[in-house]
VEXRO-787577 format. One record per residue: residue number from 1; residue in one letter; x, y, z of N, C-alpha, C in turn. Coordinates in nm, 3 decimals. Layout:
REC  num  residuo       nx       ny       nz      cax      cay      caz       cx       cy       cz
REC  NUM        A        X        Y        Z        X        Y        Z        X        Y        Z
...
***
This chain:
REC  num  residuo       nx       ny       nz      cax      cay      caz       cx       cy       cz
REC    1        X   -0.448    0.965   -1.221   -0.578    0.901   -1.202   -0.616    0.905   -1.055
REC    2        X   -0.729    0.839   -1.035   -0.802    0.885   -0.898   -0.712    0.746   -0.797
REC    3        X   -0.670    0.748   -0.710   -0.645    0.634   -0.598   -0.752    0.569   -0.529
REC    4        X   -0.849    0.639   -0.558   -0.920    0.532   -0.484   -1.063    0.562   -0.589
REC    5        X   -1.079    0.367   -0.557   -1.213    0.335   -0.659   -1.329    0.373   -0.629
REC    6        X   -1.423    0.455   -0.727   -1.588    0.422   -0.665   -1.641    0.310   -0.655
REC    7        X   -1.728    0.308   -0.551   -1.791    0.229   -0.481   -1.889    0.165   -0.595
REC    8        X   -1.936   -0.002   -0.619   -2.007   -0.045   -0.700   -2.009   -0.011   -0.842
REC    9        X   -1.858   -0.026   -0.879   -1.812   -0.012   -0.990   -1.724   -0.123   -1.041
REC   10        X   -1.716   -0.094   -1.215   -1.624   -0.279   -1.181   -1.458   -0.215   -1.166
REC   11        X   -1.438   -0.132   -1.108   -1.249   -0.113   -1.062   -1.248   -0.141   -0.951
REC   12        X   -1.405   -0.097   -0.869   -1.383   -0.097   -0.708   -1.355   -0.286   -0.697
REC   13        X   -1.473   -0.378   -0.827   -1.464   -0.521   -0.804   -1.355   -0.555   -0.789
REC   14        X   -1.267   -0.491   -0.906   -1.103   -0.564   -0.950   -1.044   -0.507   -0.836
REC   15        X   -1.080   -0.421   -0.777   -0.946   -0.375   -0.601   -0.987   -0.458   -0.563
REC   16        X   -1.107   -0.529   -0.524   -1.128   -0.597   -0.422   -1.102   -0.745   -0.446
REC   17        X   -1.118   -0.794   -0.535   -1.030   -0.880   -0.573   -0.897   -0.905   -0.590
REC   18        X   -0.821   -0.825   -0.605   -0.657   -0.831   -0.575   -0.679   -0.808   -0.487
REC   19        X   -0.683   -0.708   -0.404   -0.666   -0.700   -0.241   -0.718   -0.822   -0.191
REC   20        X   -0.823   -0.882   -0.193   -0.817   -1.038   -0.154   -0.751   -1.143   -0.171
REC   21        X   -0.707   -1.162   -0.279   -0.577   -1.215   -0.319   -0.447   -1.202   -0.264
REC   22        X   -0.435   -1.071   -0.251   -0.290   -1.011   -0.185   -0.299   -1.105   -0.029
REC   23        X   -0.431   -1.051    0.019   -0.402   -1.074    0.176   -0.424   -1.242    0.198
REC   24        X   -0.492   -1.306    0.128   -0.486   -1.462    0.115   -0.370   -1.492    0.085
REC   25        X   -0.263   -1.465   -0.015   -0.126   -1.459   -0.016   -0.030   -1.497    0.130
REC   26        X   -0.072   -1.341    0.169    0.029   -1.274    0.287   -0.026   -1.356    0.403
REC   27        X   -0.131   -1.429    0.412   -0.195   -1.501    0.493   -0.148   -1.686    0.487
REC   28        X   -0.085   -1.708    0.376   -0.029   -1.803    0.309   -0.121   -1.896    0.309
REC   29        X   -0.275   -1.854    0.294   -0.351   -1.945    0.198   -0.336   -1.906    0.030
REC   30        X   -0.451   -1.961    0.013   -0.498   -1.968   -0.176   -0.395   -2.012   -0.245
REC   31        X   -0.242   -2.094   -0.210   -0.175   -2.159   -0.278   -0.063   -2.031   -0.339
REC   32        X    0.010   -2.071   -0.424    0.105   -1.986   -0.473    0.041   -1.845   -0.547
REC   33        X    0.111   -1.720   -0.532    0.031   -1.603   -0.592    0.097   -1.560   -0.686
REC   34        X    0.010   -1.520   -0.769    0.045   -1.448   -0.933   -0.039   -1.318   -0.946
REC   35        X   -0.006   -1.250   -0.985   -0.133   -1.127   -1.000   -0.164   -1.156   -1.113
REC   36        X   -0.066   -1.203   -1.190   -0.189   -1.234   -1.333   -0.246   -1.306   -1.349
REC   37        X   -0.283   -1.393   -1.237   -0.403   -1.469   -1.242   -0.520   -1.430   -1.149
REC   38        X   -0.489   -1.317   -1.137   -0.587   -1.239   -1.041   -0.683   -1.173   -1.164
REC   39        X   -0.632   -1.068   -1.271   -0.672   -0.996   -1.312   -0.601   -1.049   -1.471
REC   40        X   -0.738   -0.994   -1.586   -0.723   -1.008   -1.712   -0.586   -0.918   -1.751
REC   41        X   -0.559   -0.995   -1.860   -0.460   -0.930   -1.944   -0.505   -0.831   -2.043
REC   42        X   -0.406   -0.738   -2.042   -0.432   -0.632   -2.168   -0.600   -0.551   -2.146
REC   43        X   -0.643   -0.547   -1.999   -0.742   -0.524   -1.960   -0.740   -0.388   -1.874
REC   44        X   -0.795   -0.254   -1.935   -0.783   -0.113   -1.892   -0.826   -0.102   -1.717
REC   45        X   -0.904   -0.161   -1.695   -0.968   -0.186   -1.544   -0.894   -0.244   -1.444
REC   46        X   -0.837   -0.365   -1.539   -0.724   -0.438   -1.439   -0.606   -0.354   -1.401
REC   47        X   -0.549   -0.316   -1.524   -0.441   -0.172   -1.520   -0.451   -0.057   -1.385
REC   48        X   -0.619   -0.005   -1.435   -0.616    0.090   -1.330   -0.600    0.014   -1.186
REC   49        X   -0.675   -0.118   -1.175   -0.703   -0.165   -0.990   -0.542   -0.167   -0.960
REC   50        X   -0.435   -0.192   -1.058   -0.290   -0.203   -1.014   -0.294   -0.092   -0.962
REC   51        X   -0.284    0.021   -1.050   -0.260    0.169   -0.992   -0.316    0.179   -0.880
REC   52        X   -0.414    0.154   -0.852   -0.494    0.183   -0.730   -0.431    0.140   -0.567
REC   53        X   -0.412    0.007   -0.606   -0.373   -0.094   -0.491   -0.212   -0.060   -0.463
REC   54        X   -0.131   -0.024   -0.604    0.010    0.014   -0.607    0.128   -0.073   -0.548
REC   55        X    0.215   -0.071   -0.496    0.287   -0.152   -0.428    0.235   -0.293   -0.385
REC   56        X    0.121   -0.261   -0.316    0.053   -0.431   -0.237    0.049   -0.496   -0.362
REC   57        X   -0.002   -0.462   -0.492   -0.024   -0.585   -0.536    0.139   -0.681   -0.562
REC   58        X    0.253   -0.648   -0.511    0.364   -0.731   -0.530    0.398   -0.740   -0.369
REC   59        X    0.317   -0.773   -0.329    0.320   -0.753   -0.135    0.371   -0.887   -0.096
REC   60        X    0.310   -1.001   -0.155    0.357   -1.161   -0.134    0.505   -1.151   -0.163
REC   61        X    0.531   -1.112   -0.306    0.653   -1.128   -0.330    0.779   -1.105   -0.274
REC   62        X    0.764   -0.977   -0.135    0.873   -0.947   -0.030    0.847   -1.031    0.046
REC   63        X    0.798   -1.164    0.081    0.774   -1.256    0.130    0.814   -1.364    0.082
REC   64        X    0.837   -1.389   -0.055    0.851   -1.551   -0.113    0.922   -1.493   -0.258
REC   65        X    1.014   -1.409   -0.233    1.028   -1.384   -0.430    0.988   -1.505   -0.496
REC   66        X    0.983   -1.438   -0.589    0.941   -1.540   -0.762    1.094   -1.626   -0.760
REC   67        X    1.101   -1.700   -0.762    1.303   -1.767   -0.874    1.265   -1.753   -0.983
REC   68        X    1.163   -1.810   -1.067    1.109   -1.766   -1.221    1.150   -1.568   -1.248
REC   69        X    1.117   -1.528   -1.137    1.091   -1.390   -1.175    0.952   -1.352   -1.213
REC   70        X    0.865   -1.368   -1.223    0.721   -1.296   -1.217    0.707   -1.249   -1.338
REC   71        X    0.744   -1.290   -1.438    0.740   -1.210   -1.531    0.601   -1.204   -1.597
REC   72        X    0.514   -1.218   -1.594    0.404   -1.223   -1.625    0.346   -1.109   -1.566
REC   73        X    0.386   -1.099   -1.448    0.325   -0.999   -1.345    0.398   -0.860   -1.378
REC   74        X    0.572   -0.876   -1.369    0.616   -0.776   -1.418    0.593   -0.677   -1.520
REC   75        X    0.507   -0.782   -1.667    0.478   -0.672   -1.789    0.330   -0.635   -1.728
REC   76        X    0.254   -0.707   -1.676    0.120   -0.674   -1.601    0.143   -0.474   -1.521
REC   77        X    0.277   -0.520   -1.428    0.344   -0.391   -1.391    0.345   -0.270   -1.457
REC   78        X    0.444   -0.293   -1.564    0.484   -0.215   -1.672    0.357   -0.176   -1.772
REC   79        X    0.283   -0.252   -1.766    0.162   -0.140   -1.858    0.106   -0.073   -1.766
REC   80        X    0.054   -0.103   -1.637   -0.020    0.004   -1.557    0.038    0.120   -1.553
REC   81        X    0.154    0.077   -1.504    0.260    0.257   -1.549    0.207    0.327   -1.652
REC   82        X    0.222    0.213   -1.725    0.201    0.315   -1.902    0.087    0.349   -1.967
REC   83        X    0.006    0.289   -1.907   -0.140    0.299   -1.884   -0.170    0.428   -1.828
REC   84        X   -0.164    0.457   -1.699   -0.206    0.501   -1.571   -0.055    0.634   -1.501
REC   85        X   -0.014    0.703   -1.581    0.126    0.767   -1.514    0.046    0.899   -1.453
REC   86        X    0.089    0.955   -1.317    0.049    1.058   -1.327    0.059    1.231   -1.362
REC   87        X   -0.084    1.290   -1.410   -0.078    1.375   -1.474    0.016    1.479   -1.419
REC   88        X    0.034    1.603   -1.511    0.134    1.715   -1.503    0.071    1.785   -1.347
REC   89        X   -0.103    1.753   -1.294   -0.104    1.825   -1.206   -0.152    1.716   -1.113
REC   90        X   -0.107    1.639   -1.094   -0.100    1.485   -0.999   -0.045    1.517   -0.851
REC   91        X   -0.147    1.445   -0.781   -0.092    1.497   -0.662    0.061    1.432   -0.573
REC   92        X    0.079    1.470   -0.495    0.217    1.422   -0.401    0.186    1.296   -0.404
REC   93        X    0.046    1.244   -0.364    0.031    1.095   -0.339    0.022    1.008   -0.437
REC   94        X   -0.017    1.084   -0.537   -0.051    0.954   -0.702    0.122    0.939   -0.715
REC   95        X    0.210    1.043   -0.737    0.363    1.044   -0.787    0.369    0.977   -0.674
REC   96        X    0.391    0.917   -0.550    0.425    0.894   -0.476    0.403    0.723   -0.478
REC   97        X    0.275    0.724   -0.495    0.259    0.550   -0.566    0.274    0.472   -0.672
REC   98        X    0.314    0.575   -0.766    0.342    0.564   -0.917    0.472    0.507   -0.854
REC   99        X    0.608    0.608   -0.835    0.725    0.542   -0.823    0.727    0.392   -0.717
REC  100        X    0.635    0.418   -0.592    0.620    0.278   -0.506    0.627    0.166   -0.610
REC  101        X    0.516    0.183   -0.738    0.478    0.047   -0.789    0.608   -0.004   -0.829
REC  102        X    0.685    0.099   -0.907    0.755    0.053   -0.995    0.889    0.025   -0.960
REC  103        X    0.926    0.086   -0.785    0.965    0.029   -0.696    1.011   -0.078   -0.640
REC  104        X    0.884   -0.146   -0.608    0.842   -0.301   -0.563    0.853   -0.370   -0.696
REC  105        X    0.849   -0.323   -0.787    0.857   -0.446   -0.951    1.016   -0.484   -0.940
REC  106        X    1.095   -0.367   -0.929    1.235   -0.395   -0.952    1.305   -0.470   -0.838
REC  107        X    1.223   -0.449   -0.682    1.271   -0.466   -0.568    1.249   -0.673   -0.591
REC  108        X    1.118   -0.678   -0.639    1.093   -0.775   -0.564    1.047   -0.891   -0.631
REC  109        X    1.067   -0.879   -0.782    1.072   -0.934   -0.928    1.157   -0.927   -1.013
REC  110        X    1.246   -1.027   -0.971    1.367   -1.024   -1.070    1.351   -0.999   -1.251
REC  111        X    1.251   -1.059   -1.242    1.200   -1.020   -1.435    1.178   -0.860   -1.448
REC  112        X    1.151   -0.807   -1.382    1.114   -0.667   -1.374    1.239   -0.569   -1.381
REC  113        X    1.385   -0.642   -1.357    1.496   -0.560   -1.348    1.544   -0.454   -1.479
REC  114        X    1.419   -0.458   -1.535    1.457   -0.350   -1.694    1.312   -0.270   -1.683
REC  115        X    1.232   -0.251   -1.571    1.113   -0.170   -1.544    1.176   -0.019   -1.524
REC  116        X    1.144    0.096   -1.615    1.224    0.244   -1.600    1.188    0.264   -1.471
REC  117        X    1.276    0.363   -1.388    1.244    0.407   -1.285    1.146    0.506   -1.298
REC  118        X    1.058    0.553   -1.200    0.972    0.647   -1.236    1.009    0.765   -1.240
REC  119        X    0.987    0.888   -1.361    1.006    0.978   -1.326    1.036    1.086   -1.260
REC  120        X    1.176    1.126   -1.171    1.177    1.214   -1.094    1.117    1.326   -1.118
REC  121        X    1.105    1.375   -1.232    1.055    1.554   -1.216    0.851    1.549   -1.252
REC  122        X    0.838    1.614   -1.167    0.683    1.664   -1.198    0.615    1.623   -1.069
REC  123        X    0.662    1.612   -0.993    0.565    1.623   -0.866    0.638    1.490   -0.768
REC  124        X    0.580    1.456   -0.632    0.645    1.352   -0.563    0.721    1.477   -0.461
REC  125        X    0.682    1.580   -0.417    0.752    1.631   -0.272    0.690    1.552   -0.177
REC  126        X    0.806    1.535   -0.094    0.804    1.482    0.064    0.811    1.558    0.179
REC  127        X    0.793    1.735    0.141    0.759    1.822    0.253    0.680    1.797    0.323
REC  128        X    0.589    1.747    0.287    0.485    1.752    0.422    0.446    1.607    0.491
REC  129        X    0.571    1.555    0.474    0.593    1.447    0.573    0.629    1.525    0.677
REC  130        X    0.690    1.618    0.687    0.750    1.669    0.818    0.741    1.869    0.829
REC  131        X    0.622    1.878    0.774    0.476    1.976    0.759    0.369    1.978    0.808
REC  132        X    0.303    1.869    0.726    0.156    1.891    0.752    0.099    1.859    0.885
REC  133        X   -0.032    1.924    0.903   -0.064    1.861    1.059   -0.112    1.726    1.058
REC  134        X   -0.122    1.697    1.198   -0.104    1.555    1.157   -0.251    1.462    1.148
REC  135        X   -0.383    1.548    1.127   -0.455    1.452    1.038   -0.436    1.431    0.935
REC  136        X   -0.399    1.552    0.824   -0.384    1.559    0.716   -0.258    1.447    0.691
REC  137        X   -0.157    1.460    0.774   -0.016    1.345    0.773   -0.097    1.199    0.749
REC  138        X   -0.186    1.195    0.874   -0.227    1.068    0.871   -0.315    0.987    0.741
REC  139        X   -0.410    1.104    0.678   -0.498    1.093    0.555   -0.415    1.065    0.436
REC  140        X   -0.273    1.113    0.462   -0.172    1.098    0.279   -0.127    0.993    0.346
REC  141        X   -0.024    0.955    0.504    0.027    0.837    0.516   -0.084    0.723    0.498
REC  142        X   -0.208    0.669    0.527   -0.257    0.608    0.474   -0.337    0.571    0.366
REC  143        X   -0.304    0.712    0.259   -0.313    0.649    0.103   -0.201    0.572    0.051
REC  144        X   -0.112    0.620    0.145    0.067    0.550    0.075    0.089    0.445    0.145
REC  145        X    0.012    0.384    0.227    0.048    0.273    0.324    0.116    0.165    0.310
REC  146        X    0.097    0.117    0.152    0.194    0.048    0.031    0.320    0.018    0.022
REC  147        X    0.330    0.156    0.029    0.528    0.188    0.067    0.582    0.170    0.183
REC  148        X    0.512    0.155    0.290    0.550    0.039    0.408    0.597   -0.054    0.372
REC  149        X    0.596   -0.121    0.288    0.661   -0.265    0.237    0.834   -0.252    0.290
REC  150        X    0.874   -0.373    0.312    1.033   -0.350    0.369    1.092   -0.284    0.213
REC  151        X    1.228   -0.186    0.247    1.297   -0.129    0.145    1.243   -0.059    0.059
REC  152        X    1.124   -0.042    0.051    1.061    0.112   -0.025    1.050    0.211    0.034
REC  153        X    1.102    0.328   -0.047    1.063    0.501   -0.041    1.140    0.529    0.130
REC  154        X    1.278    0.458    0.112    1.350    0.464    0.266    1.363    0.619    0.312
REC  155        X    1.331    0.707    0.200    1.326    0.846    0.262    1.191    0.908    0.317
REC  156        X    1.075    0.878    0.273    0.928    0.873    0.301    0.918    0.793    0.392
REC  157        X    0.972    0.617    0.417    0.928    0.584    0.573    1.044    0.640    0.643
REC  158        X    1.182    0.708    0.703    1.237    0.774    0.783    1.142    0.878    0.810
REC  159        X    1.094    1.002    0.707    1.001    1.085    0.748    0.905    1.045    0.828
REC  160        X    0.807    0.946    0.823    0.681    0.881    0.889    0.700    0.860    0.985
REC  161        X    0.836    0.769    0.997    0.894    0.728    1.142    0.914    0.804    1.286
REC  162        X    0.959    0.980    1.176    0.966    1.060    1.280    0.882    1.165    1.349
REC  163        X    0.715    1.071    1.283    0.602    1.144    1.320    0.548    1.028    1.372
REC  164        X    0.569    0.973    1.492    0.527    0.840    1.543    0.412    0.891    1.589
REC  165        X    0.437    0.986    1.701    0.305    1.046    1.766    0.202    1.105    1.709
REC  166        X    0.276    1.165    1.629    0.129    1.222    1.521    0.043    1.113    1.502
REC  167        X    0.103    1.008    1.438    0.053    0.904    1.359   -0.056    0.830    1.464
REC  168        X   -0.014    0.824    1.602   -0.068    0.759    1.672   -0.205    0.836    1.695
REC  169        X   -0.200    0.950    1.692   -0.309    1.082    1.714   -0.407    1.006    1.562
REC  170        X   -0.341    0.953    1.496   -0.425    1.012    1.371   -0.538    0.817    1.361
REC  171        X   -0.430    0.782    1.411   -0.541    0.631    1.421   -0.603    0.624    1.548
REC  172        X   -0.568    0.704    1.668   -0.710    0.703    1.731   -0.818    0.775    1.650
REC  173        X   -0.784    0.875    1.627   -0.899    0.975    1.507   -0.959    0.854    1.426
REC  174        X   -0.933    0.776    1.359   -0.953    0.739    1.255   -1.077    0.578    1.300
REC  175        X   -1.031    0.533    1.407   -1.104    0.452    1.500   -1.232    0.544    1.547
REC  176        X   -1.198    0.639    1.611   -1.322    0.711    1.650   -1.405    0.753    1.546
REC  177        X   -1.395    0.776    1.406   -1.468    0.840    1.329   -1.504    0.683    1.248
REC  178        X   -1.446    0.605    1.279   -1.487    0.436    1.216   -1.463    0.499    1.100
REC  179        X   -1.350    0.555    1.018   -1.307    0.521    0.912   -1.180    0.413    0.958
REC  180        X   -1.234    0.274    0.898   -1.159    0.171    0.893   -1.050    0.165    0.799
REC  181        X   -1.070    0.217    0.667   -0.962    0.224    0.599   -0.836    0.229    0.596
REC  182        X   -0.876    0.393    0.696   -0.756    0.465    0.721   -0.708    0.438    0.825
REC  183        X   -0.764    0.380    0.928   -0.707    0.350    1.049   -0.618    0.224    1.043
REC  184        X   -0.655    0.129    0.940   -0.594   -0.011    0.942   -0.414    0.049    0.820
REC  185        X   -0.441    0.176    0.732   -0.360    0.219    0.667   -0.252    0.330    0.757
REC  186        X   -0.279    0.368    0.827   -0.183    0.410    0.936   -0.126    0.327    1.081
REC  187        X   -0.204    0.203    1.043   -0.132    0.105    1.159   -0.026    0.019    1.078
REC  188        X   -0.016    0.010    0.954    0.100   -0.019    0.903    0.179    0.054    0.903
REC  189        X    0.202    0.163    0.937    0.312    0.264    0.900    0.351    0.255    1.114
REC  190        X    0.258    0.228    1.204    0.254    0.258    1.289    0.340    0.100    1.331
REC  191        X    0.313   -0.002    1.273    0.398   -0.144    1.347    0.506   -0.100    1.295
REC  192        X    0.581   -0.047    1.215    0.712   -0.028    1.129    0.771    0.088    1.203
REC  193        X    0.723    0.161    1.307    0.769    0.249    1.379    0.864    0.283    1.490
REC  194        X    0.914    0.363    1.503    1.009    0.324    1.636    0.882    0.397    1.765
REC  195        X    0.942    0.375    1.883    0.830    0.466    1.980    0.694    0.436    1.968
REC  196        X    0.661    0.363    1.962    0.499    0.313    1.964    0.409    0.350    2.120
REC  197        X    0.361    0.431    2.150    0.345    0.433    2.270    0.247    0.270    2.298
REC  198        X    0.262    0.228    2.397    0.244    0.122    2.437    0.084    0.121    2.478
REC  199        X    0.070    0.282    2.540   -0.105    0.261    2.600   -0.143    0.252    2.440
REC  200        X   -0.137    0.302    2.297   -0.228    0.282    2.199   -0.262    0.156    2.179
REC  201        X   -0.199    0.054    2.218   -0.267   -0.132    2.216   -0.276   -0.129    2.059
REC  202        X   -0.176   -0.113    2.039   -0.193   -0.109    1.838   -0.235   -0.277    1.793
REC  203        X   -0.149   -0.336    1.837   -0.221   -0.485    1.752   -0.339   -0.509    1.800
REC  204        X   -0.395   -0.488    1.918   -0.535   -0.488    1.975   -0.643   -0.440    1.859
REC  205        X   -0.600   -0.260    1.871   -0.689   -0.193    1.786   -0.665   -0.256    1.607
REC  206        X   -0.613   -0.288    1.583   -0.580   -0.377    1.445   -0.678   -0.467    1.418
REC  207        X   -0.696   -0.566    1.516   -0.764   -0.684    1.536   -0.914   -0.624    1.522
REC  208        X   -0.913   -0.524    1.572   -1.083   -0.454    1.633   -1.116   -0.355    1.462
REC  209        X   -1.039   -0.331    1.425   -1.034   -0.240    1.271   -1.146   -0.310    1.222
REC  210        X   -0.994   -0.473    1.178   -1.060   -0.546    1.090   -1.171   -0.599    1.099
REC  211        X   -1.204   -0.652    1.206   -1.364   -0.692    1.229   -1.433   -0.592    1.250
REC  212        X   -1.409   -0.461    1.259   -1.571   -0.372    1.261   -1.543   -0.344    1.106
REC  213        X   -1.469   -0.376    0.985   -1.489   -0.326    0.887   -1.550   -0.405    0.785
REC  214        X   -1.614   -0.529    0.858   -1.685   -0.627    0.814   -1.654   -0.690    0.648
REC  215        X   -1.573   -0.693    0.706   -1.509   -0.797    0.515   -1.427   -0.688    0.461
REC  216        X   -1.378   -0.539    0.470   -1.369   -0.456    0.351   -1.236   -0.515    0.238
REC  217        X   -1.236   -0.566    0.181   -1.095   -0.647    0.138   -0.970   -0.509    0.111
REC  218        X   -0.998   -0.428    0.125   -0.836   -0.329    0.171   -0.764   -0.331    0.323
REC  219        X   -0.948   -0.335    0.426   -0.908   -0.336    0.556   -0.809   -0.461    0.530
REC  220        X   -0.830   -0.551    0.478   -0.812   -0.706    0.540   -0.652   -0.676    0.460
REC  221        X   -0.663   -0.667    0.359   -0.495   -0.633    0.309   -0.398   -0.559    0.436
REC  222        X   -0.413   -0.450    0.437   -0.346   -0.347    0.573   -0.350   -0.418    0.666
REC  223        X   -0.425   -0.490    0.723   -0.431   -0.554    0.863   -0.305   -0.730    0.842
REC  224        X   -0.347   -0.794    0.755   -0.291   -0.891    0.752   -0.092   -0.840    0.730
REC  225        X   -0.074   -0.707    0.616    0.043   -0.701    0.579    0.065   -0.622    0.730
REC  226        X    0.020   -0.584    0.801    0.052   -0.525    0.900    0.145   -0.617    1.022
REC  227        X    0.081   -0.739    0.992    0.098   -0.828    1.058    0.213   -0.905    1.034
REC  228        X    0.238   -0.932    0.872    0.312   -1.012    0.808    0.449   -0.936    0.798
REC  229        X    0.457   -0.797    0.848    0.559   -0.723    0.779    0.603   -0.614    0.931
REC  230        X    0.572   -0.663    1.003    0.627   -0.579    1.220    0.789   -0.512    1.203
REC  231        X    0.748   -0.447    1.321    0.878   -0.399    1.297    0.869   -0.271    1.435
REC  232        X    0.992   -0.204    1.442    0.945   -0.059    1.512    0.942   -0.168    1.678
REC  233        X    0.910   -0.070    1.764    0.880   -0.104    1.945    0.795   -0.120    1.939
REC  234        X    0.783   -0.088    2.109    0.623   -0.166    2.188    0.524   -0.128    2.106
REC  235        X    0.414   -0.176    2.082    0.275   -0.183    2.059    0.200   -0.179    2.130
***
């Protein structure tokens, strides 16, 4: 399926609503978080906004596990998979968030500890973590920005890690062209980094993302988990 929602549609509503949720979470307002009280049950739209959002929507939970276990959230999990898997000609990045989700269910939801692992065969190469040039690096690292979460895809963030500079190339780009998205989605991968060059003023430019992206509730997800989840050198 597609990763990212059209605009003034009701999937783009339901991203933006979990992603508000998520980052009110990670922000430790709006009280205790559930995703299934974010989004309807047994609901095809809600399914897809999981797929979409991927990993973040269990973003609180590397923060505060469940003791219950989440289980509510966990089968919420487990149908988007089954809902939403990707196709035979799916790109690096859908396989790539497919396994994230299901990832973070087992990582970080004890109820979830019987969620299948995702599929190894049919797509999910990590060549061009340490390939592609590095806008293109920067355009897939911040569709996957997700898998930044601590203990996911430890072979995908080592790769990232060892494209610090690229990365840094790719969020000035991404500032200059005021795509906010992507710039606030490669500064998570960029606080988790080793070698940060220090002139990029990364938490500066973070701060400056989120307010020129005037409310976007993904900016505000990336920016807050950016925050909630440091790591890597100077900034």
């Amino acid at each position: 399926m597609a990763e990212q929602a059209q605009e003034n549609s009701p999937l783009s509503a339901a991203v933006a609503d979990v992603a508000n949720g998520v980052a009110l979470a990670l922000d430790g307002e709006g009280g205790s978080y559930a995703l299934s009280a974010l989004l309807a049950q047994d609901d095809r739209v809600a399914l897809a906004a999981i797929r979409v959002l991927g990993a973040d929507v269990l973003a609180p939970y590397a923060l505060a596990p469940d003791p219950a276990g989440g289980a509510p959230d966990a089968q919420l999990v487990r149908d988007a998979l089954a809902a939403y898997p990707p196709g035979a000609d799916a790109s690096d990045v859908s396989w790539w968030s497919y396994r994230g989700l299901a990832e973070a269910s087992r990582a970080y939801l004890p109820a979830a500890a019987e969620v299948p692992a995702a599929g190894a065969a049919g797509g999910g190469d990590d060549a061009w973590v340490r390939t592609d040039p590095w806008p293109r690096l920067s355009h897939r690292a911040a569709q996957l920005a997700a898998l930044s979460l601590p203990g996911l895809a430890p072979a995908l963030a080592a790769g990232v890690a060892g494209r610090t500079g690229d990365l840094a190339r790719g969020f000035v780009r991404a500032v200059r062209r005021r795509d906010w998205l992507q710039a606030a989605g490669v500064g998570r991968w960029l606080v988790r980094a080793p070698d940060v060059p220090a002139t990029l003023g990364l938490d500066a430019g973070l701060i400056y993302v989120h307010r020129m992206s005037c409310g976007d509730p993904r900016v505000a997800l990336h920016t807050t988990a950016a925050r909630r989840f440091p790591g890597g050198g100077p900034r």
